[in-house]
N, C-alpha and C positions, 0 to 999 in steps of 0.2 A: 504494500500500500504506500501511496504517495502522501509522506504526513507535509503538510502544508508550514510547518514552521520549522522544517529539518534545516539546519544552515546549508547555504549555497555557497557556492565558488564563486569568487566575487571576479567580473569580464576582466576590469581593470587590471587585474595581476594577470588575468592570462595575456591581453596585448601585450603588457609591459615584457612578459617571458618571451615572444614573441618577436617583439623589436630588441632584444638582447639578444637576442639568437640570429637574429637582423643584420645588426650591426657587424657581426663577424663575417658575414656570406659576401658583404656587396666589396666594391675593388676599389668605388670611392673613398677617401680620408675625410668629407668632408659628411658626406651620405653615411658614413662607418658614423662620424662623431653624433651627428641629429640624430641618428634611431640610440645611442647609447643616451642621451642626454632626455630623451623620449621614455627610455626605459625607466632610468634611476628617476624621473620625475612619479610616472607612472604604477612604476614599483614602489616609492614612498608612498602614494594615495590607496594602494591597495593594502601595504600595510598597515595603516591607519585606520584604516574599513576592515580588516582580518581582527582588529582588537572589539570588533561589538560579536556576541556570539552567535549573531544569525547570518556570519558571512565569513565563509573558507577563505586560505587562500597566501598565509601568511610565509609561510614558508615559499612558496612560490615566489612570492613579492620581493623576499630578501634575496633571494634567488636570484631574481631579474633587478636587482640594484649592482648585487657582485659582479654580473656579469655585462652588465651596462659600464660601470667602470671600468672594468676591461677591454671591453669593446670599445670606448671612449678612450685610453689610453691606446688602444691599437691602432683606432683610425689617425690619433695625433701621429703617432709615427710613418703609418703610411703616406698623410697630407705633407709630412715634414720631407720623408724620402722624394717624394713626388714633386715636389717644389725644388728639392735641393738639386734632384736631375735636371731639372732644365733653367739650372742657370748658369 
């Protein structure tokens, strides 16, 4: 049976896991850094929504913060590579 007040999985942290996982696939440094900056925003609001107890999600969120930083320091690198070649 579907109990109507069972917590849900809050959307928020799934896009957020989503554009952190984003962020590492694309070739852009600059496309790498907005979906990581997308994420760790994204993944802060889902965590903040995973602390009421009618909404999943938490661990996802933190998830998609670690790895937006990541991905965010990756794409730095890539834009930095990618500039420093063609000058």
């Amino acid at each position: 049976m579907d109990d109507g007040y069972a917590p849900h999985r809050s959307l928020i942290s799934v896009i957020a896991i989503i554009a952190a996982a984003a962020s590492f696939l694309v070739h852009s440094g600059a496309a790498g850094l907005a979906l990581a900056v997308v994420a760790i925003v994204l993944g802060a609001i889902g965590f903040l929504l995973s602390l009421s107890s009618a909404t999943k999600g938490g661990c996802l969120s933190v998830g998609a913060v670690v790895l937006g930083i990541v991905g965010g320091i990756g794409g730095i690198i890539r834009a930095l590579w990618h500039f420093g070649r063609h000058l």
